[in-house]
C-alpha positions in Angstrom: 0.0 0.0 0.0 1.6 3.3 -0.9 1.2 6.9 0.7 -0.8 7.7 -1.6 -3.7 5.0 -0.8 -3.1 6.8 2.7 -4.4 9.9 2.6 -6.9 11.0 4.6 -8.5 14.7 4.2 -10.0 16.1 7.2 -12.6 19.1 8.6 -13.8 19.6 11.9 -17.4 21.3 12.9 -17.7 22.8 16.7 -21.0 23.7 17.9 -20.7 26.7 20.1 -23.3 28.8 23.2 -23.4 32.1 23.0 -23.2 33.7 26.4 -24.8 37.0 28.1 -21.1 38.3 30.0 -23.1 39.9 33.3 -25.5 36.6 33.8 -23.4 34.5 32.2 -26.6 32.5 31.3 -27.3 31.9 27.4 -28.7 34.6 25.0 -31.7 33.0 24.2 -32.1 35.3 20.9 -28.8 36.4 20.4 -28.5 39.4 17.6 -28.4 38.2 14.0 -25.3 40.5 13.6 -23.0 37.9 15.2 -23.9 35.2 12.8 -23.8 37.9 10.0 -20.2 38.8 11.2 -18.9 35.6 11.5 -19.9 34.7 7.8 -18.6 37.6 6.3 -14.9 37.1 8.5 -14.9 32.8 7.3 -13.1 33.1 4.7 -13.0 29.0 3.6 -14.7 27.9 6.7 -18.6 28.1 7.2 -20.4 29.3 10.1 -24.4 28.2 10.4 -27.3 28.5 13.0 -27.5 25.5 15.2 -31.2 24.3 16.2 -31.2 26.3 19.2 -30.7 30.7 19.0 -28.1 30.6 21.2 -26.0 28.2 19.7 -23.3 29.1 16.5 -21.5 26.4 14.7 -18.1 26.3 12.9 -17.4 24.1 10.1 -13.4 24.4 8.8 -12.6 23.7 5.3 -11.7 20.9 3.9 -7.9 20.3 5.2 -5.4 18.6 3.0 -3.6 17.0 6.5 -2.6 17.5 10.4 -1.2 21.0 9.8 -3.8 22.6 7.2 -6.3 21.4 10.2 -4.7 22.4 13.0 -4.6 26.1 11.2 -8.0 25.8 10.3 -9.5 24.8 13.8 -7.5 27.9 15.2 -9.4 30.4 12.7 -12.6 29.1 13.2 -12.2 29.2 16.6 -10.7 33.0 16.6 -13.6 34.1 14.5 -16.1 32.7 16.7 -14.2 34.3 19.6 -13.9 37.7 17.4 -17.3 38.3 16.4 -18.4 37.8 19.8 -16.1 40.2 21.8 -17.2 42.7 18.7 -21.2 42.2 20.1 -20.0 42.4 23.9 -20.9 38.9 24.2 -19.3 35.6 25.6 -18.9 31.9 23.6 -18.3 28.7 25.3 -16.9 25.6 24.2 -18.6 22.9 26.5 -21.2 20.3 25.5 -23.7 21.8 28.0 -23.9 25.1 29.9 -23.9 24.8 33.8 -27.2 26.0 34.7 -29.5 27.2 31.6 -32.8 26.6 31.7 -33.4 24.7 28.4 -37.3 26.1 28.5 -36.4 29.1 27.8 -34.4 28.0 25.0 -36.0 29.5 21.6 -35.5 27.0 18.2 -33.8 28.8 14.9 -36.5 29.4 12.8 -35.9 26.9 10.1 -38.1 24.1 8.6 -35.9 21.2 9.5 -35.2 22.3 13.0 -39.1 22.8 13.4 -39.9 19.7 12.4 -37.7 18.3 14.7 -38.8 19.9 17.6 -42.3 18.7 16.5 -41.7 15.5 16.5 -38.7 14.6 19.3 -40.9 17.4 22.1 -37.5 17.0 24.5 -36.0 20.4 23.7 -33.7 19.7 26.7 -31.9 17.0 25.0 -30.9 19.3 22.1 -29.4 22.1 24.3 -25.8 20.2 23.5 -23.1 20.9 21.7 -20.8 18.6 19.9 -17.5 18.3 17.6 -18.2 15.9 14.9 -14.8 15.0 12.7 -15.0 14.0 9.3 -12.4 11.7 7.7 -12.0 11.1 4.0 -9.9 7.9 3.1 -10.0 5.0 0.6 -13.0 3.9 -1.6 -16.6 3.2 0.0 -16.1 0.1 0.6 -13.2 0.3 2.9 -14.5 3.1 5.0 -17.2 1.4 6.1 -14.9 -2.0 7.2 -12.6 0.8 9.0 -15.8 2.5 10.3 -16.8 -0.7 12.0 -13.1 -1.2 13.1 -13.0 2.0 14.4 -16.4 1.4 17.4 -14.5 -0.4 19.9 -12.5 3.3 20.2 -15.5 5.3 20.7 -15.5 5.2 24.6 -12.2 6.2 24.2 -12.7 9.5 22.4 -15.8 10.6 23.8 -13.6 9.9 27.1 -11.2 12.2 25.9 -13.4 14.7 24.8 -15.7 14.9 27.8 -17.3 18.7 28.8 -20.7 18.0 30.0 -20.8 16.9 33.6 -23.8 19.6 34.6 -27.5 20.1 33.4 -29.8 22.7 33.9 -28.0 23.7 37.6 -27.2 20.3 38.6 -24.0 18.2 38.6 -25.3 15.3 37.0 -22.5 12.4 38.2 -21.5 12.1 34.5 -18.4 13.5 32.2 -20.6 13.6 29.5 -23.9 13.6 30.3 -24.8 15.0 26.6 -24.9 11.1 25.6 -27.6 10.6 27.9 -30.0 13.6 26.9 -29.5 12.3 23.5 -30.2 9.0 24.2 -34.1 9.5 23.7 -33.7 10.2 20.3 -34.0 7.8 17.8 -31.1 6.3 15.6 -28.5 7.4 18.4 -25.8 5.9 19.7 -23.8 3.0 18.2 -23.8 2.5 14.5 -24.5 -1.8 13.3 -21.5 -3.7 12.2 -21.3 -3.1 8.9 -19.1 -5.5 6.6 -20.1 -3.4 3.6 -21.4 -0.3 1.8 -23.8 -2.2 0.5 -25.0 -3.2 3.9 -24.7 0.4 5.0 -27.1 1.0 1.8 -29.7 -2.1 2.5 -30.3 -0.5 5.8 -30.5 2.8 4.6 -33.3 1.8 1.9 -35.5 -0.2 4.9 -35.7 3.0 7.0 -36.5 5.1 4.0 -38.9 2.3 2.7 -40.5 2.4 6.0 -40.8 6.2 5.9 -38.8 6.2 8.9 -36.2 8.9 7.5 -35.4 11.1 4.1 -32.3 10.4 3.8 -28.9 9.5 5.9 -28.7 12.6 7.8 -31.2 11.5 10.2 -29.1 8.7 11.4 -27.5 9.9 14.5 -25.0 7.5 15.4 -21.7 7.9 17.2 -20.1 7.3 14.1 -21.3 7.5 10.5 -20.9 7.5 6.6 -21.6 11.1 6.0 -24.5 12.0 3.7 -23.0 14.6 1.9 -19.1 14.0 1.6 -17.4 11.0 1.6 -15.9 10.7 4.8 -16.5 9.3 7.8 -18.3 11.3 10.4 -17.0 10.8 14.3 -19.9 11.9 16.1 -19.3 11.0 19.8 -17.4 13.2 21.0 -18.1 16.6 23.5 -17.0 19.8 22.3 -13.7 20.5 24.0 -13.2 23.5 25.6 -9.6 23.6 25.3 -8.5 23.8 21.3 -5.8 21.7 22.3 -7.7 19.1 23.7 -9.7 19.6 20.3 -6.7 19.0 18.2 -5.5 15.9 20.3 -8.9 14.0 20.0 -8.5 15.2 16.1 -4.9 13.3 16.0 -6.2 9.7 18.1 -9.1 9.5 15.4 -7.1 10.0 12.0 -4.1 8.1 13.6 -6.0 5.2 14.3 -7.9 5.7 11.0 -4.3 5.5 9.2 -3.6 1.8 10.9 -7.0 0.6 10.5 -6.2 1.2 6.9 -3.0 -0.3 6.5 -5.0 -3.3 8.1 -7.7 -3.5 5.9 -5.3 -3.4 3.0 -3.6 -6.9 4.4 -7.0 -8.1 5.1 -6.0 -7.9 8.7 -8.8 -6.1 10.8 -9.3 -7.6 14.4 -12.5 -9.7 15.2 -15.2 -7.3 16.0 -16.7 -7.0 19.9 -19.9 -7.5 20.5 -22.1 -4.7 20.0 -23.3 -4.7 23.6 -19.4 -4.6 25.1 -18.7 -1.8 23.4 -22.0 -0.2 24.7 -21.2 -1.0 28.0 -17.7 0.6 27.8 -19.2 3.9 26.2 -21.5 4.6 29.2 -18.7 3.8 32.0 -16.7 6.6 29.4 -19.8 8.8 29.6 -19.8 8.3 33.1 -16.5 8.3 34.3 -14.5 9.9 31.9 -10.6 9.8 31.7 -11.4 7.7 35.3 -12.8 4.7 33.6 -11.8 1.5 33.8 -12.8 -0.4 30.9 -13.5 -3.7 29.2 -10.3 -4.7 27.9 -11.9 -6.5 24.8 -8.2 -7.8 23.0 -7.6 -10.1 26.5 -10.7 -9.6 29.0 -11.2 -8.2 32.5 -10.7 -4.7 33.1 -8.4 -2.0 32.2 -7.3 1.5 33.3 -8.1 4.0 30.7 -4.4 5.3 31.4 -2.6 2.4 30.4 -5.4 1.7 27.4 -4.2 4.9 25.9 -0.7 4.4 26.8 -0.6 1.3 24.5 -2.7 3.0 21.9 -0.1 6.0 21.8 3.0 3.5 21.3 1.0 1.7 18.4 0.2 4.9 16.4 3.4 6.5 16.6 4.3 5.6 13.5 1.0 6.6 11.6 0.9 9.7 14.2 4.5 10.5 12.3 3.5 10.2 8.5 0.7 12.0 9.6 3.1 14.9 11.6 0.5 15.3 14.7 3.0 13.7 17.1 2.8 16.3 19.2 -1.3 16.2 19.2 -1.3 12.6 19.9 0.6 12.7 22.8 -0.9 15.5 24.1 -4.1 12.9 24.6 -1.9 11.2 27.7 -1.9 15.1 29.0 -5.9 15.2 29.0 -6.0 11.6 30.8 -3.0 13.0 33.6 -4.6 16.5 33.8 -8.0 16.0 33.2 -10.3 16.9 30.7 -12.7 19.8 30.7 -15.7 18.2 32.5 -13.0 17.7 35.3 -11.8 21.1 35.4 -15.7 22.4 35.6 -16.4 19.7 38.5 -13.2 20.4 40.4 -13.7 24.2 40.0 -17.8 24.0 41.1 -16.7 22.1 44.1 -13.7 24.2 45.1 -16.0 27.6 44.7 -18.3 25.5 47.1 -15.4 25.2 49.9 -14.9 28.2 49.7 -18.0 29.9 50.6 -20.3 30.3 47.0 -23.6 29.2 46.9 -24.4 26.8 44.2 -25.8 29.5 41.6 -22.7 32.1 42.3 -20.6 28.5 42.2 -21.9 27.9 39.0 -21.3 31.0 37.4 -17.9 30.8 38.1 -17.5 27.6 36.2 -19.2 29.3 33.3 -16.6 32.1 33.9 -13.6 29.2 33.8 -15.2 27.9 29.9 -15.0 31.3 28.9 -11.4 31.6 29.6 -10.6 28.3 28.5 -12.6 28.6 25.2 -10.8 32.0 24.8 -7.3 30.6 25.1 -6.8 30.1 21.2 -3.2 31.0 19.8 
């Protein structure tokens, strides 16, 4: 297999809050402005509305490899940032704000996002943000064999990527408690086994022969073929607050792409898991975070999420260096030593508690700490 069969093109979206800075609460109908200002400053990059007012998502070009993305995550980040210091208003980078009230949360007025708040009724479960990575390698066929390859990883990622641990003014005992207001809608979660595109296709035609869904955008899965370019879409993971936490999540999922690869090329992809271990693994991710202890599903019992990415990190080196996000990699064993940004939110809620806040003037502060940290672009 030559470098060439190795490429892999990448783009990143980030789904942002926008923040009122004397409340610190969400702007539930922010000022069109920002969104006009943002567009007009994206240069390559695209900025949309998000199903919710108060949210603002960045979508980077199309990058060519590591360096063109880390570049490209940095402006889209900055122009975010930009446009909102312009308005005298605050973003955030978390997967859920500390203490909004998701009621008084108003939907973008747009058909789709209608519709969907028609038929799902939870509003709460859409006041989330994400990162979703796309991945464009090989030929349909093998995308799908490494997509399936790739699911055991999942807890892994969204582990690493973990910003959610409150909900509406609670701290809900989870790192990433956006998995679980997802959870009641449909098609969410982990994708089927696929061996094929054309079993990725077979399913696609029973849910559209059923009426179930239009098309391939309303399958919500952790990880999926995107509908519109081909790539495949990593879905799991929490917005992180810190880029660099961003960019090392980036580097774990297109290094272990790269192997996966070079596998399938030699016809040598591992057995796949069960379905239902990898499930269990994601939730004890979701709750635990970079704490877990997981399945160890190469050689049984348990592991420590450490030493699971300890191992991972030796393996990829060498993809991580045709690649050239060394650095990024390796920064992932930072986030599991340091913690990730659900664990800087928890520690700093309970330390403001200690020292004498109440839990609203507590949680304001940890809304003040994503600010900082979401600002903190080079």
């Amino acid at each position: 297999m030559n470098d060439t069969d190795l490429n892999i093109t990448l783009g990143v979206e980030e789904e942002f809050f926008l923040i009122d800075p004397e409340s610190r609460d969400l702007i539930a109908d922010p000022d069109p402005a920002i969104f006009e200002t943002c567009e007009r400053a994206s240069g390559p990059h695209t900025v949309v509305r998000e199903f919710l007012r108060s949210q603002i998502e960045t979508n980077t070009r199309v990058c060519a490899n590591f360096t063109e993305l880390r570049e490209a995550l940095t402006e889209t980040r900055r122009l975010v940032i930009d446009a909102a210091q312009h308005h005298e208003i605050a973003v955030i980078a978390s997967s859920t704000h500390p203490f909004a009230d998701w009621r008084m949360q108003l939907p973008t007025p747009k058909e789709r996002y209608q519709r969907l708040a028609i038929t799902y009724q939870e509003r709460r479960s859409f006041l989330v943000g994400g990162m979703h990575i796309h991945a464009g390698f090989g030929d349909p066929d093998s995308r799908i064999r490494v997509m399936t390859a790739l699911r055991r990883y999942l807890p892994l990622l969204n582990a690493l990527s973990a910003s959610s641990p409150f909900s509406a003014g609670r701290e809900t005992g989870f790192k990433s408690y956006r998995l679980n207001l997802l959870s009641v809608v449909p098609r969410f979660g982990l994708p089927p086994a696929f061996a094929s595109r054309r079993d990725y296709e077979s399913l696609l035609d029973a849910y559209r022969s059923l009426k179930f869904i239009d098309d391939g955008s309303e399958l919500w899965w952790d990880l999926r073929p995107s509908p519109k370019y081909p790539t495949i879409e990593l879905r799991i993971c929490d917005v992180c607050t810190c880029l660099n936490d961003a960019l090392a999540v980036a580097a774990v999922y297109v290094s272990l792409i790269r192997k996966l690869l070079r596998h399938d090329a030699d016809d040598a992809l591992p057995p796949e898991p069960p379905s239902e271990i990898i499930a269990e693994n994601r939730w004890l991710a979701a709750r635990y975070g970079v704490l877990a202890f997981l399945g160890d599903v190469a050689v049984g019992g348990r592991i420590d999420i450490n030493d699971h990415l300890s191992a991972l990190v030796e393996d990829l080196a060498e993809d991580a260096q045709a690649l050239g996000c060394e650095a990024e990699l390796r920064h992932s064993l930072a986030i599991i030593r340091e913690g990730t940004g659900a664990d800087r939110q928890i520690d700093h809620f309970r330390l403001r508690r200690l020292e004498g806040d109440n839990i609203e003037a507590a949680l304001r502060s940890v809304a003040d700490l994503v600010i900082r940290e979401t600002m903190d672009v080079a």
